[in-house]
N, C-alpha and C positions, 0 to 999 in steps of 0.2 A: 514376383518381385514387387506388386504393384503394394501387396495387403502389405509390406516390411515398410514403401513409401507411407503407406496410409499411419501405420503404426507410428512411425517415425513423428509424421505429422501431428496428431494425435497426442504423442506426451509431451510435445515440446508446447502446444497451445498448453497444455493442463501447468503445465513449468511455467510458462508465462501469466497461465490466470493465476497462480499461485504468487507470484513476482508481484503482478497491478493489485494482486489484495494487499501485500506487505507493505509497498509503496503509497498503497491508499491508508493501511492501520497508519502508518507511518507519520503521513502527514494527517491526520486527525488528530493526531496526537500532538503534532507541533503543534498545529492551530488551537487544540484547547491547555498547551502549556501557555501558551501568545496571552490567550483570553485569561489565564489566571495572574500571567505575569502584570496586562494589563489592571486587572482587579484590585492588586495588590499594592499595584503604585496609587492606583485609585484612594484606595485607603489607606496609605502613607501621607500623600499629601493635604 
């Protein structure tokens, strides 16, 4: 029963590092929409 806990363990970190990658694409991607929108007003005004 132990190797089912280990298993168990196991895909649910890989589910979670797959989670903190999406969360991180995520906000990189806010942060360089931030920086373009910044840019843009830049060169607007």
């Amino acid at each position: 029963s132990e190797a089912i806990i280990l298993w168990i363990e196991e895909s649910n970190s890989e589910r979670y590092q797959k989670l903190e990658d999406q969360i991180l694409k995520d906000q990189t991607l806010k942060c360089n929409v931030e920086e373009l929108l910044m840019k843009s007003a830049l060169k607007a005004t």
